[in-house]
Residue frames relative to the residue before (quaternion, step in Angstrom):
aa qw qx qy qz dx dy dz
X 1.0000 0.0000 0.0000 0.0000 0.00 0.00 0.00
X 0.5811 0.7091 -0.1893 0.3517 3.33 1.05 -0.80
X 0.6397 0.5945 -0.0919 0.4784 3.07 1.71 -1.44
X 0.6279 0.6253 -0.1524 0.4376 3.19 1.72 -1.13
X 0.6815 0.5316 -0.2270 0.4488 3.24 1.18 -1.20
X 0.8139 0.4120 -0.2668 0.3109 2.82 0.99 -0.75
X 0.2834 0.6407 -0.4640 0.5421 3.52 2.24 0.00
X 0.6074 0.5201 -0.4400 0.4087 3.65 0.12 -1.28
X 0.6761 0.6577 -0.2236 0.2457 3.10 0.11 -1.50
X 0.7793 0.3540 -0.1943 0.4792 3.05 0.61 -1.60
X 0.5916 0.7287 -0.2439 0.2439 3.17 0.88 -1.58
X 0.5905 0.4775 -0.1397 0.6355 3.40 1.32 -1.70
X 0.6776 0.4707 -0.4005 0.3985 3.90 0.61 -0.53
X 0.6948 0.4867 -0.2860 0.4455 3.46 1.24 -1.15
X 0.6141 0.4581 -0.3998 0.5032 3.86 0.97 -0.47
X 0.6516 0.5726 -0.3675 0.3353 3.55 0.69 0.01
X 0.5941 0.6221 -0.1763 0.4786 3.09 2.03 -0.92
X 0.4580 0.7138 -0.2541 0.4650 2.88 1.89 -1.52
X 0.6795 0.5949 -0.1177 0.4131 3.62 0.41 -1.87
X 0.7083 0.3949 -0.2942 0.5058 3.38 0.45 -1.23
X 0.7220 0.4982 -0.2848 0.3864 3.44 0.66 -1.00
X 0.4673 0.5802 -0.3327 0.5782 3.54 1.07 -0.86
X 0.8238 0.2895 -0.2393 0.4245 4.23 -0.06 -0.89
X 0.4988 0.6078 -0.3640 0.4993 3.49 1.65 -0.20
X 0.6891 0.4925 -0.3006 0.4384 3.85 1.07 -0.92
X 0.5864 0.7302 -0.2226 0.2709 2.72 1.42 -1.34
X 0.6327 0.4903 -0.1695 0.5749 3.18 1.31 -2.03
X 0.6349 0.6278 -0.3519 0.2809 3.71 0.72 -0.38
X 0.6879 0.4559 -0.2932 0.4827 3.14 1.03 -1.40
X 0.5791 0.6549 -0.3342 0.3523 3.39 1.27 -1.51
X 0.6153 0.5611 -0.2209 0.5078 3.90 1.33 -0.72
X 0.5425 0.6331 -0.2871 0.4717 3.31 1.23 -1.43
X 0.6779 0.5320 -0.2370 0.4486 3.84 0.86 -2.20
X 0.8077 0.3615 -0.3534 0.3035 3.75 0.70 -0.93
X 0.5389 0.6189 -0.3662 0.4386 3.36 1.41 -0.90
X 0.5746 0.4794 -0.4856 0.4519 3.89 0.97 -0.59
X 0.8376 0.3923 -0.2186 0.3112 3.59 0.43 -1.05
X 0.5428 0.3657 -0.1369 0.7436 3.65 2.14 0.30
X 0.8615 -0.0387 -0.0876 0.4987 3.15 -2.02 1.25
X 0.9254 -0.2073 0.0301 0.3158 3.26 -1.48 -0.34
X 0.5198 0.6457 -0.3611 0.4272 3.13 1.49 -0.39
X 0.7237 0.5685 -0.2526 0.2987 3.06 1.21 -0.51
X 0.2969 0.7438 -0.2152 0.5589 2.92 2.05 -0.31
X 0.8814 0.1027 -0.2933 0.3559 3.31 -0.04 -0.99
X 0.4682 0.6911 -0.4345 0.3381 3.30 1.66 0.25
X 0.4909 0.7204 -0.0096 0.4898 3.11 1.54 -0.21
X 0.6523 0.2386 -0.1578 0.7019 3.01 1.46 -1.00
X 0.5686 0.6151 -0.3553 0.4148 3.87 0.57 -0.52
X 0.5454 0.3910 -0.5929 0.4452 3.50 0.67 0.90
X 0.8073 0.3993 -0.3356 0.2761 3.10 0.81 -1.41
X 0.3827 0.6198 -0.5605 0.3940 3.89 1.81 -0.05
X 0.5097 0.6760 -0.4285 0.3154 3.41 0.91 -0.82
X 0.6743 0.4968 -0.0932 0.5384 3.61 0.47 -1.63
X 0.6751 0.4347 -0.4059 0.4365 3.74 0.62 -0.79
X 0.4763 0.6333 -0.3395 0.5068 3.89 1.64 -1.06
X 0.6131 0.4702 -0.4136 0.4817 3.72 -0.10 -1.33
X 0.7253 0.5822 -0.2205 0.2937 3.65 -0.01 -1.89
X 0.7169 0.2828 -0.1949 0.6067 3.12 0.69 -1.30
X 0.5919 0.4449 -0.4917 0.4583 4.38 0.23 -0.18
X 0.5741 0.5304 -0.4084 0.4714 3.79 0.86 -1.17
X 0.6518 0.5622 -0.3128 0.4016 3.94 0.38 -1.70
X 0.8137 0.3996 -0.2221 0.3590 3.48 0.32 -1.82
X 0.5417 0.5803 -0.3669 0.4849 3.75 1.93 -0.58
X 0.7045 0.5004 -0.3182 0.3900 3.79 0.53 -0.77
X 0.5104 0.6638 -0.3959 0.3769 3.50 1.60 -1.22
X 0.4621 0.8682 -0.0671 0.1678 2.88 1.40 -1.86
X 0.7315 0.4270 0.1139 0.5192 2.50 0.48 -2.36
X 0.6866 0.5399 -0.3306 0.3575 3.86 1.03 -1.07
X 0.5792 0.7013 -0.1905 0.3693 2.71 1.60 -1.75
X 0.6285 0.6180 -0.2370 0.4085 3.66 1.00 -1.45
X 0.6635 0.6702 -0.1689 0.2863 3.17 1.17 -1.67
X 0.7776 0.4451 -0.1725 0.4093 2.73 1.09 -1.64
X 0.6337 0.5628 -0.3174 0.4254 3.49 1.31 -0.90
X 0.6149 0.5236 -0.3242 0.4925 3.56 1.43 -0.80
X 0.7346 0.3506 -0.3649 0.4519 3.92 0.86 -0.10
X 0.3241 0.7396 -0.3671 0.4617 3.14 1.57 0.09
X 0.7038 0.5163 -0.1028 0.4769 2.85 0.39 -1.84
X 0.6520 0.5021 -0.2130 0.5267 3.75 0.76 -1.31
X 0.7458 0.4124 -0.2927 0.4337 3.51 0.38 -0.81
X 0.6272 0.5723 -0.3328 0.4103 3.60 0.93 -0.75
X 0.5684 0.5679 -0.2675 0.5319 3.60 1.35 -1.23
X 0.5517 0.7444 -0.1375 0.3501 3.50 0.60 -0.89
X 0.7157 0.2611 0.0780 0.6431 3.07 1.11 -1.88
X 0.6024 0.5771 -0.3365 0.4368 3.11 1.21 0.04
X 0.4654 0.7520 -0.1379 0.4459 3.26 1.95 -0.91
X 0.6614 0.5947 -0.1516 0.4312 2.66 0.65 -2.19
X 0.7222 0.5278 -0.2301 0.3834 3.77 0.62 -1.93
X 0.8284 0.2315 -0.1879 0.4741 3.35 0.59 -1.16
X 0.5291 0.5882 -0.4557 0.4081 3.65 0.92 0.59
X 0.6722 0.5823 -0.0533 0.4541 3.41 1.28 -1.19
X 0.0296 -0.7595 0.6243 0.1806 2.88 1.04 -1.48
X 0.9139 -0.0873 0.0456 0.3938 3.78 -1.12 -0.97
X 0.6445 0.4289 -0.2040 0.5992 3.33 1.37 -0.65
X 0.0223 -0.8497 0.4314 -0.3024 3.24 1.20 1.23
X 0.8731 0.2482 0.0389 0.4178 3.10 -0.04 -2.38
X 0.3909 0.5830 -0.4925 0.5146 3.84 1.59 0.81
X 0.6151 0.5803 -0.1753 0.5042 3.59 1.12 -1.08
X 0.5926 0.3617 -0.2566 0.6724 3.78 1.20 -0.65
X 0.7670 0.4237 -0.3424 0.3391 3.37 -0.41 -0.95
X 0.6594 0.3593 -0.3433 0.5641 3.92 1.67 -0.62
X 0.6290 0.4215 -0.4816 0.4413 3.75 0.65 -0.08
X 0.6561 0.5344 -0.4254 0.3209 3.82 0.76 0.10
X 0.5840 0.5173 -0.2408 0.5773 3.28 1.54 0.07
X 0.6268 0.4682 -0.4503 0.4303 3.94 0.60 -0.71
X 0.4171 0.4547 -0.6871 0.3837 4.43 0.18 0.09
X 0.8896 0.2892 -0.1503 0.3201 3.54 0.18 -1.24
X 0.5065 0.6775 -0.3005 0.4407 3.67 1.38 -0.48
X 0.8004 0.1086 0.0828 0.5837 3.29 0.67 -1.89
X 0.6439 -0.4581 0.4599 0.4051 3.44 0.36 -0.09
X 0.7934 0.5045 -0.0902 0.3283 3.70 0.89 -0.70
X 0.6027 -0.7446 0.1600 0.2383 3.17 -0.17 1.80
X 0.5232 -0.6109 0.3793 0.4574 4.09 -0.28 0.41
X 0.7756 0.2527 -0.4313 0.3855 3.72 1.05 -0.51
X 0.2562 0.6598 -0.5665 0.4220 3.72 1.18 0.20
X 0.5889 0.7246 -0.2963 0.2007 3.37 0.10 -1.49
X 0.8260 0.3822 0.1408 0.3896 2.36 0.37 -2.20
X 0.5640 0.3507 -0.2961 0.6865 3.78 1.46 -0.51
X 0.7323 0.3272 -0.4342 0.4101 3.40 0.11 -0.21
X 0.3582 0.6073 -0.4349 0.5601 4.24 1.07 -0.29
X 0.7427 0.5792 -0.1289 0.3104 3.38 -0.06 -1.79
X 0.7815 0.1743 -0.1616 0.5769 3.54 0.88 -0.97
X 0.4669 0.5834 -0.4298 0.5069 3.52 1.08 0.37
X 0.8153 0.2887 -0.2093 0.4562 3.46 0.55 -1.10
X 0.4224 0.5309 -0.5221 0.5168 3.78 1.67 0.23
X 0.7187 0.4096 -0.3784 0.4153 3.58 0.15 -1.42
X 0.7024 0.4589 -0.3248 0.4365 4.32 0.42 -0.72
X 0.4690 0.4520 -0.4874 0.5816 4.02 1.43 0.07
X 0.6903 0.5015 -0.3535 0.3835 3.57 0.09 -1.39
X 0.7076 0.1987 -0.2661 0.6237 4.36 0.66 -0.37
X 0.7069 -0.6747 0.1409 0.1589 3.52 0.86 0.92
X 0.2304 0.7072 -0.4452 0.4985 3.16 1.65 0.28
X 0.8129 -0.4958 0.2940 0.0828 3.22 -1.63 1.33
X 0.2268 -0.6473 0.5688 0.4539 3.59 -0.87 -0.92
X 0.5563 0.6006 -0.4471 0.3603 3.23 0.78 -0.54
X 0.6679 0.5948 -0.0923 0.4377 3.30 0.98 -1.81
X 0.7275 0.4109 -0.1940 0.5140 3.43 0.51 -1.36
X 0.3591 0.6730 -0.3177 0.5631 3.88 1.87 0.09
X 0.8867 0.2503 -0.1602 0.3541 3.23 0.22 -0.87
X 0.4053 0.7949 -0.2132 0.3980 3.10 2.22 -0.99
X 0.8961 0.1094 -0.0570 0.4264 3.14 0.85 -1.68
X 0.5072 0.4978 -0.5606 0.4250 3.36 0.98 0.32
X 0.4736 0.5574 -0.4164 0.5400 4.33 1.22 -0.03
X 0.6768 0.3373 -0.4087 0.5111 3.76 0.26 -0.69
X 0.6520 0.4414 -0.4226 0.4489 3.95 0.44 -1.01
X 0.6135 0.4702 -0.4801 0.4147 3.90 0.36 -0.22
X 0.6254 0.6822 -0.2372 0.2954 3.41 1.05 -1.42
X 0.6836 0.5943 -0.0628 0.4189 3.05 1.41 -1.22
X 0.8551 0.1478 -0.3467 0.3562 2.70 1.51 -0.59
X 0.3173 0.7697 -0.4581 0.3116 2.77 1.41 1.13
X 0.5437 0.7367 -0.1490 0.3735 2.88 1.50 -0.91
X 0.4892 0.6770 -0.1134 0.5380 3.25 1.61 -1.18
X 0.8307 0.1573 -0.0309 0.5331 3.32 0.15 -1.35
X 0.7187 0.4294 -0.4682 0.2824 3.59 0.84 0.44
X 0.5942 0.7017 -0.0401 0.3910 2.98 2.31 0.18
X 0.0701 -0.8860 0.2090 0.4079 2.06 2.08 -1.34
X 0.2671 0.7550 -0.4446 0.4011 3.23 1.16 1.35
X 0.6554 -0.5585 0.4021 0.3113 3.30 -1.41 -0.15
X 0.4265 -0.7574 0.3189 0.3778 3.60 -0.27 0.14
X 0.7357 0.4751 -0.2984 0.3794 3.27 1.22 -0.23
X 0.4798 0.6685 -0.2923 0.4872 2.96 2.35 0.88
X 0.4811 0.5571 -0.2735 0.6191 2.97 1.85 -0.33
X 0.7260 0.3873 -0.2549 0.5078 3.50 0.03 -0.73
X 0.7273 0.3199 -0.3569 0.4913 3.49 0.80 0.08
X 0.6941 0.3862 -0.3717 0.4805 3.06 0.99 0.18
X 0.6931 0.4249 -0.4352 0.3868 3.59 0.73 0.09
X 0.4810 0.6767 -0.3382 0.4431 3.27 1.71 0.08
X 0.6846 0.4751 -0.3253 0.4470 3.51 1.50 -0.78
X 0.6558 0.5556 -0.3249 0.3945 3.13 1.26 -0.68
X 0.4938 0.5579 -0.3542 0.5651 3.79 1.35 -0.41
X 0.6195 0.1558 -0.2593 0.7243 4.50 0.70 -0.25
X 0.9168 -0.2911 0.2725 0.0201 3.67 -0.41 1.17
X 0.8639 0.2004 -0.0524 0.4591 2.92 1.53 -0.56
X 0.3410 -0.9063 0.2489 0.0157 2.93 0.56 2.23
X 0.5049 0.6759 -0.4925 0.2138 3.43 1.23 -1.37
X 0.6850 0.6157 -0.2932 0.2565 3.78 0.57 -1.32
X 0.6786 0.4138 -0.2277 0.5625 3.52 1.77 -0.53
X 0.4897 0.5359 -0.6154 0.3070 3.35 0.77 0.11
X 0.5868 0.5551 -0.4875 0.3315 3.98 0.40 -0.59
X 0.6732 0.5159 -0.1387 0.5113 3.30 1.19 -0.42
X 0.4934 -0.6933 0.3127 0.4219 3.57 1.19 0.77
X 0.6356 0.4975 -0.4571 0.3736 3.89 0.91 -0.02
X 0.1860 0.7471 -0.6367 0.0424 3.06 -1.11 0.98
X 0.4426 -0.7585 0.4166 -0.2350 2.69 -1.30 1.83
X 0.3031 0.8008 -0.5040 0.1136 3.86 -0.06 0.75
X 0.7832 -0.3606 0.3147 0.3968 3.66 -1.34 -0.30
X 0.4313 0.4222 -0.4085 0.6847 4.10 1.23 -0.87
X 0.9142 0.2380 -0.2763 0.1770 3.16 -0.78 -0.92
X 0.3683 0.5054 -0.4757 0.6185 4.25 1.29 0.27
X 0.8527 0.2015 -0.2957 0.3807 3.70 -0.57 -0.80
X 0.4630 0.5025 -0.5208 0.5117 3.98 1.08 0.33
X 0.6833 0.4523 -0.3532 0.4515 3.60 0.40 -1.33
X 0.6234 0.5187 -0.3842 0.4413 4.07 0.66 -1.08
X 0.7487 0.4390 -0.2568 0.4252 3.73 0.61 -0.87
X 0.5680 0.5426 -0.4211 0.4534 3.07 1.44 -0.41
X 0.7740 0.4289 -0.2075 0.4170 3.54 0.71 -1.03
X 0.5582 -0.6566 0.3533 0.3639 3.18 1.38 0.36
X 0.7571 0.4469 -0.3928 0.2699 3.68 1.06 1.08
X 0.5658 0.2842 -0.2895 0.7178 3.31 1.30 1.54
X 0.3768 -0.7425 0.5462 0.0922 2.92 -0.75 1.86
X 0.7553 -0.4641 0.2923 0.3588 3.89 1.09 0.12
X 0.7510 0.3791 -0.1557 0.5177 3.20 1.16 -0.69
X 0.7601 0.1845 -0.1915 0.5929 3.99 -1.14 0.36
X 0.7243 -0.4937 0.3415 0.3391 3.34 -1.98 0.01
X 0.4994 -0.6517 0.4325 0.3726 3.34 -0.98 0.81
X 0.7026 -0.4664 0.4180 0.3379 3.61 -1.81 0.78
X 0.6438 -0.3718 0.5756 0.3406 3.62 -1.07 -0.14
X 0.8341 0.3212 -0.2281 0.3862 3.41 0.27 -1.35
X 0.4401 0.6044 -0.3678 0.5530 3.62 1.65 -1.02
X 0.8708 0.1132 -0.3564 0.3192 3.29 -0.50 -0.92
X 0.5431 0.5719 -0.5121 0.3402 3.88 0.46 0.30
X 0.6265 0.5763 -0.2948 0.4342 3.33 1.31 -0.68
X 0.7193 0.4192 -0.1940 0.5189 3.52 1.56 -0.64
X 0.6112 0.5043 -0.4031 0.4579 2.98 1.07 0.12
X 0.5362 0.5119 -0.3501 0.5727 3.52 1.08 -0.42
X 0.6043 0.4707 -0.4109 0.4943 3.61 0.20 -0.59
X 0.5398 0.7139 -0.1715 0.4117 3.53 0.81 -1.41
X 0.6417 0.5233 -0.1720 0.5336 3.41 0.95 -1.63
X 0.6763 0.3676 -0.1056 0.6295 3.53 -0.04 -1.78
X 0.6447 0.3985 -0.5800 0.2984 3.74 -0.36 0.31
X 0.7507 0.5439 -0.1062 0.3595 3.10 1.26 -1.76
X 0.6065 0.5161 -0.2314 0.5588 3.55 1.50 -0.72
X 0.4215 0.6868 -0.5824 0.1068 3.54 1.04 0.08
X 0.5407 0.7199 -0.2472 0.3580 3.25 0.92 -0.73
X 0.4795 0.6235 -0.1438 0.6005 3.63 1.68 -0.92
């Protein structure tokens, strides 16, 4: 029993201590509230919009860094894939394909990884109707210049050009006519026979008529 009394004891002593302390914070903050609204406290009430505004500024700053930071790693990222393209499309005739996408920012207007994805699906789509690597090398880093010639003689975008001289290489010409190229069936199997790949008769090869169409291309765009 003894043991008890004295738990009691303490217990009731320590909530009292509690208490005192609790009204000691209390009276504090309550002091804390007037000094904000009086003497210096006022002051920094006072200043505490414009910390306010300095927050925004610096969240707005640290969000754009952000945002720059993201960019750059995401064209990174884009540009490596790219060059990655380039390697296993090309194969050896690779580093002709680099060495022209390191010049188009300033040549053509057109960024080194543009370049290079556009090169890349030019020289995939000119393997697939059978055309070399070497060849299909030279094919498409000429059509990416074209384009942007094309662009600025049209006043289009460049990554409308390149999509449109790309349709017209699988066949499907309508997109180059705005562009002064125009392209049909008389005129692929003249140009093939001219170059000596279609003796004139039956349907032209796959590879004949890509080769004449390109020729085709670069005839019509002299003007570009």
């Amino acid at each position: 029993m003894a043991g008890e009394r004295t738990f009691v004891v303490k217990f009731i002593s320590d909530i009292a201590g509690a208490t005192k302390g609790i009204k000691t914070v209390g009276s504090d903050l309550g002091k804390l509230g007037n000094d904000i609204n009086t003497g210096v406290g006022s002051k920094i009430k006072e200043l505490m919009p414009s910390f306010k505004q300095m927050a925004i500024a610096g969240a707005a700053a640290f969000t754009a860094v952000s945002a720059a930071a993201y960019k750059a790693v995401q064209s990174a990222s884009n540009l490596a894939e790219s060059q990655s393209k380039v390697n296993v499309v090309f194969g050896d005739s690779a580093k002709s394909v680099q060495d022209f996408a390191a010049t188009t920012a300033t040549s053509f207007g057109i960024t080194k990884q543009a370049a290079l994805e556009a090169s890349g699906t030019y020289g995939n789509l000119f393997q697939a109707f059978g055309v070399g690597q070497g060849e299909a090398a030279t094919m498409s880093t000429t059509l990416v210049a074209l384009a942007a010639d094309l662009a600025s003689f049209n006043n289009t975008t460049v990554d409308d050009a390149i999509l449109a001289l790309r349709s017209g290489l699988s066949g499907e010409t309508e997109p180059l006519k705005k562009y002064g190229v125009a392209i049909n069936d008389v005129r692929l199997k003249e140009e093939a026979r001219n170059m000596g790949l279609y003796s004139g008769t039956g349907a032209l090869s796959v590879t004949a008529k890509t080769q004449a169409a390109y020729a085709l291309i670069l005839k019509d765009s002299t003007l570009a």
